[in-house]
N, C-alpha and C positions, 0 to 999 in steps of 0.2 A: 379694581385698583391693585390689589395682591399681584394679579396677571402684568402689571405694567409695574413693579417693582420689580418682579422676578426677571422681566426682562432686562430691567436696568442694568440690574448685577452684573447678568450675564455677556451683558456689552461692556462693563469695565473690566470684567476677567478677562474679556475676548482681549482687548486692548494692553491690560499689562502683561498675557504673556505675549502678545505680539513684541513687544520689545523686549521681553525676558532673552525671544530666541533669537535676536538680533546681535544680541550681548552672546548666545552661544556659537555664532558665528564666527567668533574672533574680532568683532569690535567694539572699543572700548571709548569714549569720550577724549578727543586731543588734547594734545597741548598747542603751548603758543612759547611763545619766546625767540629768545638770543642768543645764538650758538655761542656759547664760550669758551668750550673746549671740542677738542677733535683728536680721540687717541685711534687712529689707524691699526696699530699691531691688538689692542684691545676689541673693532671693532665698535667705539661708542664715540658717542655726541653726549655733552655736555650743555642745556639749555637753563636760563634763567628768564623766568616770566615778570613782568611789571611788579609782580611784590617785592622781588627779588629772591625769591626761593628756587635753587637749582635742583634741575633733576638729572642722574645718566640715563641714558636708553641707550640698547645695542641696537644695531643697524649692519647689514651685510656689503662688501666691498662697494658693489656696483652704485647705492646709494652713497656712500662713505666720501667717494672720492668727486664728486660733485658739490660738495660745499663749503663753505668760508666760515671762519671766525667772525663773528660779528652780523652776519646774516638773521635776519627777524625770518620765522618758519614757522609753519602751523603741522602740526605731527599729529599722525593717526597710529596709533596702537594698536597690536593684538590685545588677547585677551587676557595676557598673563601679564597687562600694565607696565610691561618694559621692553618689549622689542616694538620696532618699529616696524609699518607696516609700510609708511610713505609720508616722506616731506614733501611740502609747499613751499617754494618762497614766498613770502608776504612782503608786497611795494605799499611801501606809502605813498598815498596819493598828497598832491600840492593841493592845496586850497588856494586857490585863485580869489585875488583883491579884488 
């Protein structure tokens, strides 16, 4: 019985550093929202999520200039929680009558 605790353990350490090092990897959990601002010369995007709390994150030209004001996008971060690593646009689907 001791032998099959010890195992246990050693299968949840396995597991949480397995995502420990996934997090060293440089990513971090997204975001979601509402683009509501876009400052070009700063390099940032300005997003507001469904509670209405805004966040900035930087972002590099190439992604910069591909997006709208008002756009819903799901954002992957590095590790340092404020650069961007890559947006999504997010379509709302119609729900059919």
């Amino acid at each position: 019985m001791k032998k099959l605790f010890v195992l246990f353990i050693a299968a949840v350490l396995m597991v949480s550093f397995a995502g420990s090092s996934a997090m060293a990897k440089g990513k971090t959990a997204g975001l979601k929202g509402t683009i509501t601002a876009i400052d070009t010369t700063a390099n940032t995007v300005t997003l507001q999520d469904a509670k209405g709390t805004s966040t900035t994150v930087t972002t590099d030209t190439t992604q910069i200039a591909s997006l709208k004001s008002g756009e819903m996008v799901k954002v992957t971060l590095k590790a340092d929680g404020k650069t961007v690593e890559k947006f999504v646009e997010v379509t709302k689907k119609k729900v059919k009558k």
